[in-house]
Residue, then its C-alpha position, 0 to 999 in steps of 0.5 A: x752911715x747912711x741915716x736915710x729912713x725908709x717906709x716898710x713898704x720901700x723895704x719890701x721893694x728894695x727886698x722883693x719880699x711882702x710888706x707884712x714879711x718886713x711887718x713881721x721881721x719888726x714885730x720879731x726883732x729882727x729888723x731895727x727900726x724906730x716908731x713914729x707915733x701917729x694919732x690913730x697907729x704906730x708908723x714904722x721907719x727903718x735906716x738903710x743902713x739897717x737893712x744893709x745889716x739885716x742882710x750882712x747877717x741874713x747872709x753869713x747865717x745861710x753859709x753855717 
């Protein structure tokens, strides 16, 4: 398993989609990811790995 974590800006990178999509797939519990606490907001990080699941799924649920 890969355990590299990536912002949710390196995630809409990777799949050229916008930040506040990748914000928004958290906040619906559709991407795993951990919160680091920070003083003045949450930050997010999410494993690679993660986002090569959230793929997987995304794609076998296109082919039903």
């Amino acid at each position: 398993m890969n355990d590299e974590f990536i912002t949710p800006q390196q995630v809409a990178d990777i799949l050229k989609i916008g930040k506040r999509t990748v914000l928004n797939l958290i906040r619906d519990g559709k991407l795993q990811h951990t919160i680091i606490s920070g003083e003045k907001r949450k930050t997010y990080r999410i494993y690679r790995a993660d986002i090569e699941r959230f793929v997987a799924e995304d794609r076998e649920n296109r082919e039903e």
